[in-house]
Structures are given as structure tokens and as C-alpha cells.
N, C-alpha and C positions, 0 to 999 in steps of 0.2 A: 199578290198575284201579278204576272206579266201579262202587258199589253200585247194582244196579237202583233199589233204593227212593229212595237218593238223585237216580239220573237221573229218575226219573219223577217227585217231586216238581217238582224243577225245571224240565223240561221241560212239565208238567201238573201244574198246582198243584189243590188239592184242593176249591177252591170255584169257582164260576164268578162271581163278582161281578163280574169283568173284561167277560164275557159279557154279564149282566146288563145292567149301565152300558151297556153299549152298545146291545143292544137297545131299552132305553127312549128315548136317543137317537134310534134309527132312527124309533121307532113315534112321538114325539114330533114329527120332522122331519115323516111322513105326515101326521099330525092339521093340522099346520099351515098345511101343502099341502092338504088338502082341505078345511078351510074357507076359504081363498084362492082355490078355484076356484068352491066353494060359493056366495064373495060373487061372483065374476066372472061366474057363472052365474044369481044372483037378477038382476045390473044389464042382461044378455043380453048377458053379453060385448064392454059398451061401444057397442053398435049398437043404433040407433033403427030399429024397422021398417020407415021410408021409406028408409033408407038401406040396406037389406042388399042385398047382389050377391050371385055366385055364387062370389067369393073369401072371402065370409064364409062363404059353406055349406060351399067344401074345406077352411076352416083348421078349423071345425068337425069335420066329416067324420075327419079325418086326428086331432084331440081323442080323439073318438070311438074311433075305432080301437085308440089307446095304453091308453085307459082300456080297453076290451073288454079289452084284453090281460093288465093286472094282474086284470081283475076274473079273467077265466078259470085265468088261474096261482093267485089266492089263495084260489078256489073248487073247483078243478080240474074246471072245467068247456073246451068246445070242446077246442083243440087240445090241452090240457093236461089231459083226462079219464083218469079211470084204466081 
């Protein structure tokens, strides 16, 4: 029979560096992501004002939307309010 302390070591080890690493990962991948859209967004996403139509307002639009949605999950605001 195993020892608790042995199983919970093992199974949860007693630092979260693992944790860690990975989080700065994630938060890294965002940063990188949002200066990529930051620059897409100074150039107006590639479209010269004589050229925009109304596929550049939905692709927009539906941008829009995705972002609204992290912003409200990591603000917990709209659907994601407490």
C-alpha cells in the first residue's frame, strides 16, 4: 500500500514551476498576438479607404465581436459579469 504523502507528492508536486512556465508561455503568446493586431490595426487592416466595402465592415464587425468577448471574460464584465 502507498503512502498518502508519497501519492500526493507524486501526483502534486510541491512547486508549481511547471505551472508557472506555462503561464508565461500563454501570457507571452497574447502579448504577441496583440501587438500583431495592434500593427494590423495602425496599417487599417490592410484597406485603403477608397477601397473598403461592406465585407471589410463584417470581417471587422465579427473582429470586433471575438475581441468584446475576451475583453468581457478577462474583465468580467457583459455576459461574463458577476
Amino acid at each position: 500500500m502507498l503512502d498518502q504523502d508519497v501519492l500526493t507528492e507524486t501526483i502534486m508536486p510541491k512547486t508549481n514551476d511547471a505551472a508557472l512556465a506555462a503561464f508565461f508561455s500563454a501570457k507571452t503568446d497574447i502579448g504577441a498576438m496583440i501587438e500583431r493586431l495592434a500593427a494590423l490595426s495602425a496599417d487599417h487592416f490592410e484597406c485603403s479607404p477608397e477601397d473598403v466595402n461592406w465585407g471589410h465592415v463584417g470581417t471587422l464587425d465579427h473582429y470586433r465581436a471575438r475581441l468584446r468577448e475576451i475583453i468581457d471574460m478577462a474583465f468580467r464584465e457583459g455576459a461574463h459579469a458577476d
